[in-house]
N, C-alpha and C positions, 0 to 999 in steps of 0.2 A: 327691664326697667320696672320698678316697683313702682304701684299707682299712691296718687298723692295721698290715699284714706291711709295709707300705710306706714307713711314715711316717718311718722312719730315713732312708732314701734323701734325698740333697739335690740330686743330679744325676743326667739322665738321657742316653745316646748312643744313639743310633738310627742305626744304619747300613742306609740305605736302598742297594739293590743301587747302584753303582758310583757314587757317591758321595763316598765314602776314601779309594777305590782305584780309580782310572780301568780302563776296559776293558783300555788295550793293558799291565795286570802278569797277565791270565789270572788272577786269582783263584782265581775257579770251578777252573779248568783245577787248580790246585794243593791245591785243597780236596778235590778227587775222587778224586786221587794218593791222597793220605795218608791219608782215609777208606777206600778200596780197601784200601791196606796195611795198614792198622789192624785190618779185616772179619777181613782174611786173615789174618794173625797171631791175634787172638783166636777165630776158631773152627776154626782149622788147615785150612783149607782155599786150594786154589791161587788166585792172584788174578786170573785172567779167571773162577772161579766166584765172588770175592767182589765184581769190580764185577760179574757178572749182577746177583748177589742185592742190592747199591747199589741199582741202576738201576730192581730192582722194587720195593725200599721205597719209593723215593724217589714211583717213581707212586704207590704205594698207599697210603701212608701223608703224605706230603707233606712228610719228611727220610725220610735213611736212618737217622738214630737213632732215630726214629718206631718206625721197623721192628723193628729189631733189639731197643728197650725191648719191644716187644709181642711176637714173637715167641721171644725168647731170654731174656727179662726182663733185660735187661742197663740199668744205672741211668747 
């Protein structure tokens, strides 16, 4: 049974990793950029410290906006 949050929904995309978007467009590769930059822009900080601080959400939490919602409360 699907919960009532859902029930408007008529279709679903599931984008299962490379799938969309084949390996050889690097993706990932361009997803890490802009999230990097993004880190680094929103807490003012240089960006070889904002992908460190990526790289540890990403373990720790399982995204890096895992991280950054839990640790910064960022929405």
């Amino acid at each position: 049974m699907i919960s009532d949050n859902f029930k408007h929904v008529e279709n679903w995309v599931f984008d299962l990793d490379n799938t969309l978007y084949p390996p050889k467009v690097r993706l990932f590769d361009e997803i890490e950029l802009k999230m990097t930059e993004w880190i680094s822009n929103k807490l003012k900080i240089s960006t070889q410290e904002a992908d460190q601080l990526r790289k540890r959400y990403w373990k720790a939490y399982g995204t890096s906006l895992a991280g950054l919602m839990r640790e910064y409360q960022i929405k």
